[in-house]
FILUM-101112 format. One record per residue (C-alpha): residue number from 1; y, x, z; residue in three letters. Coordinates in steps of 0.05 Angstrom, whole numbers, plus 5000, padded with zeros to 4 digits. Last residue first. Layout:
// FILUM-101112
+-----+-------+------+------+------+
! pos ! north ! east !   up ! code !
+-----+-------+------+------+------+
! NUM !     Y !    X !    Z !  Ala !
...
+-----+-------+------+------+------+
//
This chain:
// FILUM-101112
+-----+-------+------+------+------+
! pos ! north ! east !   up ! code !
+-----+-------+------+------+------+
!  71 !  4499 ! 4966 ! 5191 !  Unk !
!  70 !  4585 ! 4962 ! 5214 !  Unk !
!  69 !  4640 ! 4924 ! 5177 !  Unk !
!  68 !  4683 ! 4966 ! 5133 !  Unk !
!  67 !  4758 ! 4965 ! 5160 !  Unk !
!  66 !  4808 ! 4971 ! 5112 !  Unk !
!  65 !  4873 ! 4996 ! 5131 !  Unk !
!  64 !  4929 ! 4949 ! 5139 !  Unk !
!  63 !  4993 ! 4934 ! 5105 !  Unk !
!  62 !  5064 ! 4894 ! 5110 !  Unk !
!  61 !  5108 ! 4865 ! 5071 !  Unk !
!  60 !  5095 ! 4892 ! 5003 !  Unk !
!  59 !  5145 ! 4849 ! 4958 !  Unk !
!  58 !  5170 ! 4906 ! 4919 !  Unk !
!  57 !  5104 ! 4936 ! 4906 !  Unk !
!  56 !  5090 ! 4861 ! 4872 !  Unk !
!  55 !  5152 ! 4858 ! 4827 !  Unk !
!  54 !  5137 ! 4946 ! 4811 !  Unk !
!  53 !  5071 ! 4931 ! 4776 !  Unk !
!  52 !  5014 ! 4954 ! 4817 !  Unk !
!  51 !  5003 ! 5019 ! 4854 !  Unk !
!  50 !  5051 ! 5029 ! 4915 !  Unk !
!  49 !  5102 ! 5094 ! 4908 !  Unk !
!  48 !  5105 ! 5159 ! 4937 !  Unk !
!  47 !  5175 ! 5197 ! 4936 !  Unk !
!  46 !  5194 ! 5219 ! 4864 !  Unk !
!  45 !  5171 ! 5253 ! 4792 !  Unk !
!  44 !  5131 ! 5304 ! 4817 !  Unk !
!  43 !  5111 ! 5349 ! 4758 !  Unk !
!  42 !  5043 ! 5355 ! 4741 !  Unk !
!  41 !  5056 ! 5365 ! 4667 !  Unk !
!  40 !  5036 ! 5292 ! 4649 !  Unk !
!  39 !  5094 ! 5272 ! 4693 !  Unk !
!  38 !  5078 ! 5253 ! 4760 !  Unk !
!  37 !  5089 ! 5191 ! 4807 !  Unk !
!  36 !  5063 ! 5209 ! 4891 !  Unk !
!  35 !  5008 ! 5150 ! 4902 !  Unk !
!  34 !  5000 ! 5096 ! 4951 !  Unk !
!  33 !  4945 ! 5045 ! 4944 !  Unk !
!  32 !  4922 ! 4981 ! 4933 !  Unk !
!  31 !  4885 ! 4914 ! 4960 !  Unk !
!  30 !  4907 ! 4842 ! 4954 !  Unk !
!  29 !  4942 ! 4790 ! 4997 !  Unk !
!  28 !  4989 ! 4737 ! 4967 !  Unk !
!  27 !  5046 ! 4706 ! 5024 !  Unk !
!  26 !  5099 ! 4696 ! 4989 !  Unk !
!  25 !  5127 ! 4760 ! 5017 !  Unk !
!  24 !  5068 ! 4801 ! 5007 !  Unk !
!  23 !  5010 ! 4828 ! 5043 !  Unk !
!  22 !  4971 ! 4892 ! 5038 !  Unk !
!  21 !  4907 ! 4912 ! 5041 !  Unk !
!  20 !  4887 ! 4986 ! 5037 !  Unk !
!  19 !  4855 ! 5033 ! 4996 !  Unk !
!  18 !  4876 ! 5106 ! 5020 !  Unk !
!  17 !  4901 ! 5152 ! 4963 !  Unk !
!  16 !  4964 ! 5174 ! 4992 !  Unk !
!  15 !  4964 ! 5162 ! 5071 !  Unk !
!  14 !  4991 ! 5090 ! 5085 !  Unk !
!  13 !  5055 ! 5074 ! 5107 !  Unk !
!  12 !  5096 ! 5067 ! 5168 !  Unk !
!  11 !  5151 ! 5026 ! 5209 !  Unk !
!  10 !  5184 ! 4984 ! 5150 !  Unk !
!   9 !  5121 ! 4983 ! 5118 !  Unk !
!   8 !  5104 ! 4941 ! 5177 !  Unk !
!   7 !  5027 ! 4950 ! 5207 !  Unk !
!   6 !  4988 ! 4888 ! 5206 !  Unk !
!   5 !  4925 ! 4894 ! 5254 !  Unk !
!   4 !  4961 ! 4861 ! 5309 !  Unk !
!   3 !  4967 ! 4797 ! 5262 !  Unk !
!   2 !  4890 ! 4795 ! 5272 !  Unk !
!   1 !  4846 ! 4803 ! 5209 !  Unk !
+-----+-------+------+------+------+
//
């Protein structure tokens, strides 16, 4: 990963569904996703949100798409 490859969630986000790694303020790195909230009617319920509990979506930094490595 080169610090280029970071993209600020500040500047963008990811496309709903797409896998990606993102870092946190203290510095923890996992992967997750984006998704739109709904009610079990199909209702939209708010602007897209990071999965994962709400202390680590709140600490997403920055992100970067996931790049499979080539055969």
């Amino acid at each position: 990963m080169k610090a280029s490859d970071w993209i600020s969630v500040k500047d963008d986000l990811p496309n709903i569904g797409d896998n990606v790694i993102v870092c946190t303020t203290n510095g923890k790195i996992c992967v997750t996703s984006m998704y739109i909230p709904k009610d079990q009617y199909g209702n939209i319920l708010g602007d897209k949100e990071w999965r994962g509990s709400s202390m680590m979506a709140n600490s997403i930094t920055h992100w970067q798409k996931i790049v499979l490595p080539k055969e």
